[in-house]
C-alpha positions as CSV (number, residue, x, y, z in Angstrom):
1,X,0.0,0.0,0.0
2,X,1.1,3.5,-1.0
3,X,2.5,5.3,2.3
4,X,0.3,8.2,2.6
5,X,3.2,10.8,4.0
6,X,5.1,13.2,1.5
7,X,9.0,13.2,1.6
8,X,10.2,16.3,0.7
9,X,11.6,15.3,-2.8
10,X,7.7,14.4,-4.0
11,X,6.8,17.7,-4.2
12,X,7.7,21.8,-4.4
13,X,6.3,25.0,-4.3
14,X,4.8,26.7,-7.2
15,X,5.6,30.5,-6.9
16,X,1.7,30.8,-6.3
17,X,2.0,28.5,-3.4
18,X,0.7,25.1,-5.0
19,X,1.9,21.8,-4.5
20,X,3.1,20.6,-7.8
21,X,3.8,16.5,-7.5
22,X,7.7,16.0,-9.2
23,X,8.1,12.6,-11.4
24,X,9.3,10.2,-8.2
25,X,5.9,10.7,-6.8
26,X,3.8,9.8,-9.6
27,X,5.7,6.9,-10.0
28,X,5.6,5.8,-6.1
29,X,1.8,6.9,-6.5
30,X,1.6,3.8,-9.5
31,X,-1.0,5.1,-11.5
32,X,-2.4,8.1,-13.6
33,X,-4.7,10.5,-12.1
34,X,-5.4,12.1,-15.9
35,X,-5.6,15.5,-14.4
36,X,-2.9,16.9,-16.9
37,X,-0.3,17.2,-14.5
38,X,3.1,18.8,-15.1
39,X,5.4,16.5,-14.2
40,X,3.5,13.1,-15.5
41,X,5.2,10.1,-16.1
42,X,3.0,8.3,-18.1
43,X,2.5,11.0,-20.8
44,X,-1.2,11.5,-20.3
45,X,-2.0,14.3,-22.8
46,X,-5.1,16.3,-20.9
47,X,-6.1,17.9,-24.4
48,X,-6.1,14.7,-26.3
49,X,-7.3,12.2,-23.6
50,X,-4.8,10.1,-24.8
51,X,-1.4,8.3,-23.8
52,X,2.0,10.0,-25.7
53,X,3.5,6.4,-27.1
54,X,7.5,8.3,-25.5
55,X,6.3,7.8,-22.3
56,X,6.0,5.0,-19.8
């Protein structure tokens, strides 16, 4: 089961003050969430709805 707890290199600051999820999480996390996020491993294009065939 995923551990619940952040370590500090899941996640920064955006200058705005939102959490923005790095690569190392998404990949601890196991799964895409397809919101479009920035730092997606899985190449999930939001626009599309699709899968980029580069990506994991």
């Amino acid at each position: 089961m995923f551990n619940k707890q952040l370590e500090p290199e899941d996640f920064y600051y955006s200058p705005e003050g939102y959490i923005i999820f790095t690569e190392k999480y998404h990949l601890k996390r196991g799964h895409c969430c397809k919101n479009g996020c920035k730092h997606c491993p899985y190449g999930y294009n939001k626009k599309t709805g699709t899968f980029d065939k580069d990506k994991k």
